[in-house]
C-alpha positions as CSV (number, residue, x, y, z in Angstrom):
1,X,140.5,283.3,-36.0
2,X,139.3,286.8,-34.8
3,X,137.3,288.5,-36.9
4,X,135.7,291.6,-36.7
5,X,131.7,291.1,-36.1
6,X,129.2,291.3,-39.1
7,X,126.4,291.8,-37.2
8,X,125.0,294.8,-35.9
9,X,125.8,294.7,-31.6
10,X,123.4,295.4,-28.8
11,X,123.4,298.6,-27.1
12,X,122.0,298.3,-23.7
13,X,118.4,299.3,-22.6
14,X,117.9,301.9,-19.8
15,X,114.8,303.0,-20.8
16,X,113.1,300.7,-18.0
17,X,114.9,302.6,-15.7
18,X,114.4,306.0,-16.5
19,X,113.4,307.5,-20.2
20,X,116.0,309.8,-20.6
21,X,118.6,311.8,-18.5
22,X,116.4,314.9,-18.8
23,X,112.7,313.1,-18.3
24,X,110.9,314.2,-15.2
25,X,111.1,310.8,-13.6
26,X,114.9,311.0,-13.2
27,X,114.7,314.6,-12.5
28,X,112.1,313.5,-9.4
29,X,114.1,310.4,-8.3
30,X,117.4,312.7,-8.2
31,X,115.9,315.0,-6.3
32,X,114.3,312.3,-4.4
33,X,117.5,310.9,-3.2
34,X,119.2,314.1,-2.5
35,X,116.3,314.6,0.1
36,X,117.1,311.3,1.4
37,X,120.4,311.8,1.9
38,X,119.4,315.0,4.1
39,X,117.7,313.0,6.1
40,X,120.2,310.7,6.9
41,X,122.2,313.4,8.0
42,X,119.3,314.2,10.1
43,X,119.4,310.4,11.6
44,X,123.0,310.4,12.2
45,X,122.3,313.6,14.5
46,X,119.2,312.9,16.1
47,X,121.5,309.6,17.1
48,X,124.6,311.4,17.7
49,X,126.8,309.1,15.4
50,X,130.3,310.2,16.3
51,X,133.1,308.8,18.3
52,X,132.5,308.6,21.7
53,X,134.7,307.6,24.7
54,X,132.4,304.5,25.3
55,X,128.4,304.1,24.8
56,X,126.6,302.0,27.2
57,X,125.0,298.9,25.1
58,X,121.6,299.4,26.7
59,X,118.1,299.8,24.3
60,X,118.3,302.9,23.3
61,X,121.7,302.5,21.8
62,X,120.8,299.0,19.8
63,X,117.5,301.1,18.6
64,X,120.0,303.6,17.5
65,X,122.3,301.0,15.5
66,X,119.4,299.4,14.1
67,X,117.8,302.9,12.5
68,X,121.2,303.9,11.4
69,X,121.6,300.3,9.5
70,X,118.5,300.1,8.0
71,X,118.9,304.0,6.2
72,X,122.0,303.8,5.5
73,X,120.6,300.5,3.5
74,X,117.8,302.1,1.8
75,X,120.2,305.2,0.7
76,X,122.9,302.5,-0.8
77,X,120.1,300.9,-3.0
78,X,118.8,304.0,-4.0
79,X,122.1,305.6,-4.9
80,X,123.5,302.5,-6.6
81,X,120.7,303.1,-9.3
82,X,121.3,306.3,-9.8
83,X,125.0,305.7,-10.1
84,X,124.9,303.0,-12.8
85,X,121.8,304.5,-14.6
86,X,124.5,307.9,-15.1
87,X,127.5,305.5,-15.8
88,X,125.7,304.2,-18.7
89,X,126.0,307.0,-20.4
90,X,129.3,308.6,-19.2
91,X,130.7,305.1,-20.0
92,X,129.3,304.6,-23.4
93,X,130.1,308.2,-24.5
94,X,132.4,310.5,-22.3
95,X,131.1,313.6,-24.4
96,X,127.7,313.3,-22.8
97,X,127.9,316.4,-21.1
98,X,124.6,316.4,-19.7
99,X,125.7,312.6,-17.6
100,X,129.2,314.1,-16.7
101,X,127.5,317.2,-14.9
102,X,125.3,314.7,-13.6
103,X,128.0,313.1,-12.2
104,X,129.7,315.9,-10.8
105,X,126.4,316.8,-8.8
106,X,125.9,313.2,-7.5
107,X,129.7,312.9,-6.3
108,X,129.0,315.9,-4.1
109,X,126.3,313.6,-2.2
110,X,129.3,311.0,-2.1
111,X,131.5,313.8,0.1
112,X,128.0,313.8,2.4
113,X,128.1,310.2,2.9
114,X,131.6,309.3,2.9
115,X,131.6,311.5,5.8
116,X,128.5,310.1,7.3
117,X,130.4,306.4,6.8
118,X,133.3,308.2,9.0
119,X,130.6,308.8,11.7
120,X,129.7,305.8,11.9
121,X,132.9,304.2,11.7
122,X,134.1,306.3,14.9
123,X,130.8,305.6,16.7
124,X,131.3,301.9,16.4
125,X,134.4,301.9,17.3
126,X,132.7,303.3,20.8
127,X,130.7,300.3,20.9
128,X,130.9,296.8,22.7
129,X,130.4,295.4,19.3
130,X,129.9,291.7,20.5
131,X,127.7,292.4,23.2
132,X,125.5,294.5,20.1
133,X,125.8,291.6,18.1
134,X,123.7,289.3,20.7
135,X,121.6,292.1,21.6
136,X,120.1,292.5,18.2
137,X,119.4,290.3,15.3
138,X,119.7,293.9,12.9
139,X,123.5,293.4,14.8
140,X,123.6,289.8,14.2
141,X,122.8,289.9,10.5
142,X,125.3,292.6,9.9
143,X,128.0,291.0,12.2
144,X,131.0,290.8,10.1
145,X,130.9,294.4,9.0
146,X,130.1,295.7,12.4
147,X,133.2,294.0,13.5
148,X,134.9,295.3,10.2
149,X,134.0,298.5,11.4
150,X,135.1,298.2,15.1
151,X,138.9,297.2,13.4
152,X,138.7,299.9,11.0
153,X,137.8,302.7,13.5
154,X,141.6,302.8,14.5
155,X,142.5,304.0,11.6
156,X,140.4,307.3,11.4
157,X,141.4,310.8,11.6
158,X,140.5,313.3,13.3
159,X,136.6,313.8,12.7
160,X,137.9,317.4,11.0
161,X,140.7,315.6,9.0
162,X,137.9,312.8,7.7
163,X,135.5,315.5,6.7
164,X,138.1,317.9,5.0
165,X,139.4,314.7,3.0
166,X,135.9,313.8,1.9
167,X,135.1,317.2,0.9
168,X,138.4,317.5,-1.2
169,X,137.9,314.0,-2.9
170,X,135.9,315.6,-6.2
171,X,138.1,318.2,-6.8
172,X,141.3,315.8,-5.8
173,X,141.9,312.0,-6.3
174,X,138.1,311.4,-8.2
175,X,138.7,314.2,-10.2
176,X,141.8,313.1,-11.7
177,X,140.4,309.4,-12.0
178,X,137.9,311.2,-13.9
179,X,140.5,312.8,-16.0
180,X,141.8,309.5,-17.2
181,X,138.6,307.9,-18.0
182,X,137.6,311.0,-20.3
183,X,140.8,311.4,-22.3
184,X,141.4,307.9,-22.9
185,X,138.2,307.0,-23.8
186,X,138.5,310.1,-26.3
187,X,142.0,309.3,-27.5
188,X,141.7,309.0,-31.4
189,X,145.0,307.2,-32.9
190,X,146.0,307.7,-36.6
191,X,146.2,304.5,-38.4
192,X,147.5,304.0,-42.1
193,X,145.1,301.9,-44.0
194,X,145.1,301.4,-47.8
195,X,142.7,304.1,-48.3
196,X,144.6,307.0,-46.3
197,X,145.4,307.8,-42.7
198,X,142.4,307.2,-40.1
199,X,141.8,307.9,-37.0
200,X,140.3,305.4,-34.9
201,X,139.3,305.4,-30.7
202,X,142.0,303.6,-28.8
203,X,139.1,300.9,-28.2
204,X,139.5,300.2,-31.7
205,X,143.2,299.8,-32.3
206,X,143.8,298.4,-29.0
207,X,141.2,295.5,-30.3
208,X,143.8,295.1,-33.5
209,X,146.0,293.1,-31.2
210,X,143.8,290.6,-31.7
211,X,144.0,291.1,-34.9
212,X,145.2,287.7,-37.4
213,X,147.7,289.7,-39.4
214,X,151.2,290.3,-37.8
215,X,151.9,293.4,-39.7
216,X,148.4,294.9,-38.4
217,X,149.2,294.2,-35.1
218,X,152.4,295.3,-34.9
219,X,151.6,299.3,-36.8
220,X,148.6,299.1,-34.1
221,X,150.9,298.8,-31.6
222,X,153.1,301.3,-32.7
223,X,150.4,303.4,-33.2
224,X,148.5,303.5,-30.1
225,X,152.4,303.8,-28.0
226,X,152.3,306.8,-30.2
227,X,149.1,308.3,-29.1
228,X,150.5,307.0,-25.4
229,X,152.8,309.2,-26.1
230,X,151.2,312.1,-26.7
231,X,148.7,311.9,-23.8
232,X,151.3,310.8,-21.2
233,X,151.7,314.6,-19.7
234,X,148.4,314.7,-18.0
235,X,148.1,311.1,-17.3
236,X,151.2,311.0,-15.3
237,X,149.9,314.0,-13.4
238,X,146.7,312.1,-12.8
239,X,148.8,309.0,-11.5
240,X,151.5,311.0,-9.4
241,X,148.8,313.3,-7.7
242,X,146.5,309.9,-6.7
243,X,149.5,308.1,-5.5
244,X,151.1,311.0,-3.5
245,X,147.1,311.7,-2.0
246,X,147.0,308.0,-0.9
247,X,150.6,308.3,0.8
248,X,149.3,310.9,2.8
249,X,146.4,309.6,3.5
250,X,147.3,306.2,4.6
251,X,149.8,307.4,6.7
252,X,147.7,309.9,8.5
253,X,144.7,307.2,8.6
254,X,147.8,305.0,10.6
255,X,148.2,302.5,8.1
256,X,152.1,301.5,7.6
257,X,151.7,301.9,3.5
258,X,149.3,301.5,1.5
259,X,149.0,297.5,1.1
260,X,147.8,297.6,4.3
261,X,144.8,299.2,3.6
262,X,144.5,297.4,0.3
263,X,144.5,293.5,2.2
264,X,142.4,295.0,5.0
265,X,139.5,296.1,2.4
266,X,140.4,292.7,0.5
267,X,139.3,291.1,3.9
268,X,142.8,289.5,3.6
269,X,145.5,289.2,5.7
270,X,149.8,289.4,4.8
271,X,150.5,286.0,4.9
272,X,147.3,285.0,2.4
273,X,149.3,287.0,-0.1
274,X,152.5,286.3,0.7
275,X,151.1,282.5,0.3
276,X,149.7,283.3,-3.1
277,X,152.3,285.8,-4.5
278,X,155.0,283.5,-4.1
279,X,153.1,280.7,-5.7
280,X,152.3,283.0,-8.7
281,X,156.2,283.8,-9.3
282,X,157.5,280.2,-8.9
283,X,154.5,279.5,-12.0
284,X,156.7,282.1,-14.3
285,X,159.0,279.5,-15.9
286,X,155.0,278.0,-16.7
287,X,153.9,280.7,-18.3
288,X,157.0,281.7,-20.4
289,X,156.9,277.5,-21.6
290,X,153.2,279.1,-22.5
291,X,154.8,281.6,-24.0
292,X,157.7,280.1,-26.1
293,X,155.0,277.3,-27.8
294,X,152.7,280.4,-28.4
295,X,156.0,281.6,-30.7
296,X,156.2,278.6,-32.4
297,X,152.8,278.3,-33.5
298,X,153.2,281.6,-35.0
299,X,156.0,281.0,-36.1
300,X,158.5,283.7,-34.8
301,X,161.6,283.5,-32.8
302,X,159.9,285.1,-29.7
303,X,157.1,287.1,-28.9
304,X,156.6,291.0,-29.2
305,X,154.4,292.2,-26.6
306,X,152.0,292.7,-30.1
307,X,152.1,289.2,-30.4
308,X,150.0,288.2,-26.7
309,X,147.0,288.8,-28.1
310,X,147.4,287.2,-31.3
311,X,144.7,284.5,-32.2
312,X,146.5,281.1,-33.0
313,X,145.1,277.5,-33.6
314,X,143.0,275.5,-36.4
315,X,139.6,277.5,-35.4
316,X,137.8,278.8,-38.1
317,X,134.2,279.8,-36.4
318,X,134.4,283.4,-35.9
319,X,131.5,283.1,-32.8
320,X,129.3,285.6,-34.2
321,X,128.0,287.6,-31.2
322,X,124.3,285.7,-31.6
323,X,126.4,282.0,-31.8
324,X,127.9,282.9,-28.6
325,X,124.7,284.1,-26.5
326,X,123.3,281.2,-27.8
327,X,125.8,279.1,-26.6
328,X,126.5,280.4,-23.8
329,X,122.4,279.7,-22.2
330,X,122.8,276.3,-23.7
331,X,126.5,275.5,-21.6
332,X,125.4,277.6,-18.4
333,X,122.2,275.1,-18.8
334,X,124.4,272.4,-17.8
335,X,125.2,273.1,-14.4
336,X,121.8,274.8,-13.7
337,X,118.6,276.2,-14.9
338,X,119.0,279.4,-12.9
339,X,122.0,280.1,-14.0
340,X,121.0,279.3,-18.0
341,X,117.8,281.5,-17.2
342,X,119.5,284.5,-16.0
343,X,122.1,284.4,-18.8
344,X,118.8,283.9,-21.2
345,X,117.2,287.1,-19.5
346,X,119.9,289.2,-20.0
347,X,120.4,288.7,-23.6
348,X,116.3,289.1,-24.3
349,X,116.2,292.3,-21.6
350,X,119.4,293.9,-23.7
351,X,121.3,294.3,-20.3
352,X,124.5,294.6,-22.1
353,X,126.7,297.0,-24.5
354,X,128.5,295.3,-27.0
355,X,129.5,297.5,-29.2
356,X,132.8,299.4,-29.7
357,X,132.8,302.9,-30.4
358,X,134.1,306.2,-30.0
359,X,134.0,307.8,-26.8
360,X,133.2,304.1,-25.4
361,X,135.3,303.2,-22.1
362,X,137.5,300.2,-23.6
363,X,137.3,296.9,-22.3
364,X,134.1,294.7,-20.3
365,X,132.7,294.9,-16.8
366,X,129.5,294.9,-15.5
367,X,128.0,296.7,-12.3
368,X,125.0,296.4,-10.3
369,X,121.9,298.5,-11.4
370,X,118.6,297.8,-8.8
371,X,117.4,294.5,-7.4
372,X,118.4,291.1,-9.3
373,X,119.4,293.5,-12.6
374,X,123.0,294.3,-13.5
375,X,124.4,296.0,-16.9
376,X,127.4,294.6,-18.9
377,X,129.7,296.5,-20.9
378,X,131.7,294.8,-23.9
379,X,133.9,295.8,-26.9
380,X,132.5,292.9,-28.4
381,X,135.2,291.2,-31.1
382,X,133.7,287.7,-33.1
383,X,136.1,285.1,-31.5
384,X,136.0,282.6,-28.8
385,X,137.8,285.4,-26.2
386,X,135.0,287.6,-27.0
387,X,132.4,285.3,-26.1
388,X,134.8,284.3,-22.8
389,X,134.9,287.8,-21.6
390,X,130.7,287.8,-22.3
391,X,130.4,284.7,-19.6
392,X,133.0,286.2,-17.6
393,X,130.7,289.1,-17.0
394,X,127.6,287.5,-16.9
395,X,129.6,285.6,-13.7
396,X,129.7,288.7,-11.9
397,X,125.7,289.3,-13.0
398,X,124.9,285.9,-11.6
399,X,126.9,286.7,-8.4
400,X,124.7,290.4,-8.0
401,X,121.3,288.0,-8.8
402,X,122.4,286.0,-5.6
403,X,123.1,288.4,-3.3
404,X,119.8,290.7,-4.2
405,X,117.5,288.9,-1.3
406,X,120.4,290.3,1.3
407,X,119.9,293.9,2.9
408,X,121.5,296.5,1.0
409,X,124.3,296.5,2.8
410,X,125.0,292.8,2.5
411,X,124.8,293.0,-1.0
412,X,128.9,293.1,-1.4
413,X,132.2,291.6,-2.1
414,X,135.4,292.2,-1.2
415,X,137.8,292.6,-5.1
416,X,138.6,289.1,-3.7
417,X,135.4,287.3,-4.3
418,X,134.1,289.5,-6.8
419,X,136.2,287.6,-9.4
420,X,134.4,284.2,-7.9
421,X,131.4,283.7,-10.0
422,X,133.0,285.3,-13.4
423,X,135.6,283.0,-13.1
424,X,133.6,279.6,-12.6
425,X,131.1,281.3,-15.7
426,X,134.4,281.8,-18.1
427,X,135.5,277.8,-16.7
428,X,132.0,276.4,-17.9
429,X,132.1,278.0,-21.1
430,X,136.2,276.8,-21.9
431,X,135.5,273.2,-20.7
432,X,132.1,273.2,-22.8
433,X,134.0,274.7,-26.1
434,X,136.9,272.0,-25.5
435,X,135.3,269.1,-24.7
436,X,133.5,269.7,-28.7
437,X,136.7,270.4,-30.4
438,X,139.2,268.8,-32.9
439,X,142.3,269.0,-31.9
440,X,143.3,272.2,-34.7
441,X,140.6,273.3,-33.0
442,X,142.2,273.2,-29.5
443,X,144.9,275.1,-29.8
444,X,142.8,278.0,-30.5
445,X,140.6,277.8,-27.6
446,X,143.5,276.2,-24.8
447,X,145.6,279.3,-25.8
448,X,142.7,281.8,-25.5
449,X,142.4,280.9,-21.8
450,X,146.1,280.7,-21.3
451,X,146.4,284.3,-22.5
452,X,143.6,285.5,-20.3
453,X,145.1,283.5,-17.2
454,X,148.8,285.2,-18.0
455,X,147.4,288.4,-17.8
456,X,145.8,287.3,-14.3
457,X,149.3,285.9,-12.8
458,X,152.0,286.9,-14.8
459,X,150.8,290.7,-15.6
460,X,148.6,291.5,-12.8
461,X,152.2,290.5,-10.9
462,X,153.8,293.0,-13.4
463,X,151.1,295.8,-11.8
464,X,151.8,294.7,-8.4
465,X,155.5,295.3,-8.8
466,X,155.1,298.7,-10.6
467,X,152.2,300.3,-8.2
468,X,154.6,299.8,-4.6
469,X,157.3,301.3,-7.1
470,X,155.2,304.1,-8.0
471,X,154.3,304.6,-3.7
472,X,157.2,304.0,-2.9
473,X,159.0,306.5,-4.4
474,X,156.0,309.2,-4.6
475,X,156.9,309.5,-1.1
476,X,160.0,311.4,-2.0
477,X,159.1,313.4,-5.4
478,X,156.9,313.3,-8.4
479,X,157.5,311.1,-11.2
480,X,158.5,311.7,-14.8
481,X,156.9,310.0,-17.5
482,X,160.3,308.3,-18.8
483,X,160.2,307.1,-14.8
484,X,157.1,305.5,-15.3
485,X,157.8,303.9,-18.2
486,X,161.0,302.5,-16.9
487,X,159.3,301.3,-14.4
488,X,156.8,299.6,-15.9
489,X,159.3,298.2,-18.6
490,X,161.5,297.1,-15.2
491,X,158.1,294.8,-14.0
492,X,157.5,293.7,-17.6
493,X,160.6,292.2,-17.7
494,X,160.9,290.7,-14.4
495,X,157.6,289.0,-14.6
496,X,157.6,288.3,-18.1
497,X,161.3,287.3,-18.6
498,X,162.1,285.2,-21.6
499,X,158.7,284.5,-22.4
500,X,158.8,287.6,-24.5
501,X,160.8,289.4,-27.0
502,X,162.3,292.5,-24.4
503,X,162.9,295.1,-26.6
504,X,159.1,295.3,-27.7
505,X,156.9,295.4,-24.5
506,X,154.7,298.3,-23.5
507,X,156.2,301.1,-21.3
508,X,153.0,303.1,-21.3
509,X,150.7,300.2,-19.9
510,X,150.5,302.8,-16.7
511,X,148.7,305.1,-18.9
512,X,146.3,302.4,-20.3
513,X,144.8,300.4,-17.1
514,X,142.5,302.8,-15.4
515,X,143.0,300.8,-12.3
516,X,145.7,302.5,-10.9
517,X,143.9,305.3,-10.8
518,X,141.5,305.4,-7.5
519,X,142.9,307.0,-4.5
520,X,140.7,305.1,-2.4
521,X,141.6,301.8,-3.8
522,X,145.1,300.9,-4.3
523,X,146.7,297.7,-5.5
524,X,143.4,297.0,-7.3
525,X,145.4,294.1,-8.9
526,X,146.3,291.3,-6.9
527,X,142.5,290.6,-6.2
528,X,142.4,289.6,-9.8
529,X,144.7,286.4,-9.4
530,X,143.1,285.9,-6.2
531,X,139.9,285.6,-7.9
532,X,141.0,283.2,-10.9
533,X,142.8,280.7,-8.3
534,X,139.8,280.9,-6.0
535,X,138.0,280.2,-8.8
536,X,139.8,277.7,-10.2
537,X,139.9,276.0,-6.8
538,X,136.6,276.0,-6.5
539,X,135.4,274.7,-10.3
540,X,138.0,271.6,-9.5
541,X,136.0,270.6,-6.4
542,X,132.8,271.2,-8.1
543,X,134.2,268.7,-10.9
544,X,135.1,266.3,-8.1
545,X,131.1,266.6,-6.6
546,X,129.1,268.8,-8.8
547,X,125.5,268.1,-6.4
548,X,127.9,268.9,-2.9
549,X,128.8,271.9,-4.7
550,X,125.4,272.7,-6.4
551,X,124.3,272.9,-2.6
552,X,126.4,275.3,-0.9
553,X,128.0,277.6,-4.7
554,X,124.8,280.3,-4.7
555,X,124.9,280.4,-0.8
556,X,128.8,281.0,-0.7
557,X,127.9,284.0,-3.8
558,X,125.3,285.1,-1.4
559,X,127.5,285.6,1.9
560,X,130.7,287.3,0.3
561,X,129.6,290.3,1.9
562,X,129.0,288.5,5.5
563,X,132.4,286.8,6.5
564,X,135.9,286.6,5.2
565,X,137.5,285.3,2.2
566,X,139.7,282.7,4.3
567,X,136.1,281.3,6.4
568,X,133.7,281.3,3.1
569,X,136.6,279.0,1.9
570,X,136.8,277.0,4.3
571,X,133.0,275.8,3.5
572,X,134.8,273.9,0.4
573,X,138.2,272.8,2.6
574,X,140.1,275.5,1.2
575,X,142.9,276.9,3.3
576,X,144.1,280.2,1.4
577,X,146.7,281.1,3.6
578,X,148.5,277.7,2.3
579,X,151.2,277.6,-1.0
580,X,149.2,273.8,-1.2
581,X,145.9,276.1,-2.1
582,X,147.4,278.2,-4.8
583,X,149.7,275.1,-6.1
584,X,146.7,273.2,-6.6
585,X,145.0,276.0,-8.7
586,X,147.7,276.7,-10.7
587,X,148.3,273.0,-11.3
588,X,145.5,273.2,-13.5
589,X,146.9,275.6,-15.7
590,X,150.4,273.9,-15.6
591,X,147.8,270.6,-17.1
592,X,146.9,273.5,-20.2
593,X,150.3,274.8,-20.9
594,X,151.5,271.2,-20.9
595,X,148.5,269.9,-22.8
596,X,149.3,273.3,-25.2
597,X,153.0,272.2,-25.6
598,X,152.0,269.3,-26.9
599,X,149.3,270.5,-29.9
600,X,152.0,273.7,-30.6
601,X,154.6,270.4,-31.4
602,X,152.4,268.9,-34.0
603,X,151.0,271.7,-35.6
């Protein structure tokens, strides 16, 4: 059952940050990091960070590296604060005029050091990177991005061409990104109730899928294509100007299209997702058996894309937003104290935003804020997927606490790993909730993780197929909105086949993710399955040797910013570039839609 929360939800606190927006102790740490950024500028001079035809590896030049390194860190630490601090309030009201101009003075610093990352690129491309490497331990703590960095320098512009793109970035690809995230966080959709007509924020009614009541869900849906609808004219503008700027770009940068790019920051190579894709489509006929006992429980022919979020099952507890922090310190207790204790700090320290509201940026993540601190945001709804999606973020919290001792600039993940932790959290939490339940009871919480793990493989392969569309055909001419939603309907149907009802899916699903919209990142999909399976994979051999895996799991959260996806794996005997890998991960969901079959039979 899903209910609708009777208590009040946290807000998050950033008063131990700063006191306000407009206090003098932003004002002075703003200004503070502007200066900072000057100065950089004024090390990447004084150094003569450019490209070069070939720089002798003598002293002076490893001094130079190692100055270079170690502000650039201090810059990234400092600006990360200051970007979260301001995305707390852009994110939890996008009428806070005061944090959007904010944010349009501190992405004008981002132009400065996007071009100072150019530099650098360029200037270590000049460099006899292993020979730095064993010349200095600053080198040899930073290898892997050094050598990241040597690879990536043939794909550079001309100096000019790098600086012009980074100085038309605001007003270009982040401004329409921007675009998006402000009018569909402020999208308010008309819904009849008993009472009269309301209008609600699309947060809202997009959380009525979830709703128990067929009828609700299906006027929500309705209702929210309908304000789709009405907004699609700018948002396809938004998605047709980032996808024709990353064409351009990508060619001009030397990249063949755009996926390249995408694996290469992924620290991924072709034939790891060639490996994995191809697993994920032979699991279809899976899912859609997932899909067809989902119908049954409810009790309809097939599902309507309305229908996906549905709650099924026995389950009566509604998971109250206090019952599931509790539980969730108690389970996370089980496979360590550190990780029980960081969830437990969070809750007390009000690190997170639970709350849905208007203005509010739909959906749950959570991003780094300064040291071992990170801030969650949540549309909080009372049900077991609610309190999922709270350990799930927590995951990636635990995953920033271990990486905080590294420098600044070690303190990363490719989208690859960043799924890692969030998905071993959201495993603990399932297995914990199961291994408690009565069988009425199971249905409820098997098909909650099903629905969350078809969105990873089956949709996520849906977005995959629509964004090289999208590229692929921006190369020739802009895109209509009926395009895009043909499109879109085109993926749906492919990857969903049978397993839902076809004439009700959701054409405007282009409009509703905002992660097609970031020039510099495209494809920012397939790193989502990659992080479930990894994830999976790696909870399976923890199950198989929990103190082996104890031993090496914070270490491997720790290093995801110091060597590649395919070597950190191998630590655990995982070979990703393998269909036996991504088999054996989704094996284990095959074990959930079978085990699901069989309650959906005897309900």
């Amino acid at each position: 059952m899903t209910t609708t929360t009777t208590q009040a939800l946290p807000h998050w606190d950033m008063t131990v940050v700063f006191p306000s927006l407009e206090s003098t102790e932003f004002e002075e740490a703003f200004d503070h990091y502007r200066r900072h950024v000057d100065d950089l500028v004024q090390i990447f001079d004084r150094h003569d960070v450019a490209a070069h035809d070939t720089l002798p590896m003598n002293g002076e030049t490893v001094r130079a590296v190692e100055s270079v390194l170690n502000a650039s860190g201090a810059i990234q630490e400092e600006g990360t604060t200051l970007r979260s601090y301001i995305a707390s309030f852009v994110s939890t009201d996008s009428r806070n005029t005061i944090a959007q101009a904010r944010v349009s003075e501190l992405s004008q610093r981002s132009v400065v050091l996007s071009q100072l990352f150019s530099r650098f690129t360029a200037w270590i491309g000049s460099m006899d990177v292993e020979r730095l490497i064993e010349l200095s331990p600053v080198a040899a703590e930073h290898a892997y991005q050094l050598r990241q960095a040597k690879l990536e320098s043939q794909h550079l512009m001309s100096p000019e061409a790098e600086n012009l793109a980074a100085e038309l970035e605001p007003s270009s690809g982040t401004a329409w990104s921007r675009l998006h995230s402000n009018l569909t966080s402020q999208i308010l959709v008309p819904i009849p109730t008993e009472a009269g007509t309301r209008d609600l924020p699309m947060s809202v009614v997009r959380n009525m899928a979830m709703d128990p009541d067929r009828e609700t869900r299906r006027l929500a849906h309705q209702a929210e294509l309908g304000a789709w609808e009405r907004s699609a004219l700018p948002l396809a503008a938004s998605m047709n100007s980032i996808k024709g700027q990353g064409n351009v770009i990508f060619r001009r940068r030397g990249w063949g299209e755009p996926l390249d790019s995408a694996l290469f920051n992924n620290n991924i190579d072709r034939e790891t997702l060639d490996a994995m894709m191809s697993a994920a489509k032979d699991s279809f006929a899976d899912f859609r058996r997932y899909f067809k006992a989902k119908a049954k429980v409810l009790g309809v022919p097939a599902l309507a894309w309305y229908d996906i979020f549905a709650p099924c099952g026995g389950s009566d507890r509604a998971w109250e937003y206090e019952d599931a922090t509790a539980f969730i310190v108690e389970q996370f207790g089980t496979y360590s104290r550190k990780l029980s204790d960081f969830a437990a700090r969070a809750f007390r320290e009000n690190w997170i935003d639970a709350e849905p509201r208007e203005g509010k940026t739909g959906g749950a993540f959570c991003m780094k804020l300064r040291a071992d601190e990170s801030r969650i945001l949540a549309n909080y709804v009372a049900s077991y997927d609610g309190m999922s999606t709270l350990a799930h973020e927590l995951g990636h919290g635990y995953h920033n606490l271990n990486l905080a001792h590294r420098s600044p600039l070690l303190r990363t993940a490719p989208m690859t790993l960043a799924e890692t932790a969030s998905i071993f959290c959201q495993t603990l939490i399932k297995e914990a909730v199961l291994s408690r339940a009565a069988e009425s009871e199971q249905i409820s919480i098997l098909e909650a993780s099903l629905q969350d793990q078809s969105q990873v493989v089956v949709d996520i392969t849906s977005r995959f197929l629509f964004e090289s569309r999208v590229f692929e055909r921006r190369r020739e001419r802009e895109l209509s909105v009926d395009e895009l939603n043909e499109l879109m309907l085109q993926s749906q149907r492919e990857t969903y086949g049978d397993g839902l009802d076809n004439d009700v899916l959701h054409p405007y699903m282009w409009a509703v993710k905002p992660h097609y919209y970031s020039a510099s990142r495209p494809f920012y999909n397939f790193p989502y399955m990659f992080g479930l399976l990894f994830g999976l994979g790696l909870y399976s051999r923890y199950t198989r040797d929990p103190e082996s895996f104890r031993a090496g799991y914070d270490d491997l959260l720790s290093s995801t910013g110091m060597d590649s996806p395919a070597a950190l794996g191998s630590r655990f005997g995982i070979d990703i570039r393998t269909r036996d890998f991504w088999d054996s991960s989704l094996d284990i969901i095959r074990q959930d839609v079978t085990r699901f079959e069989e309650l959906a039979t005897r309900a």
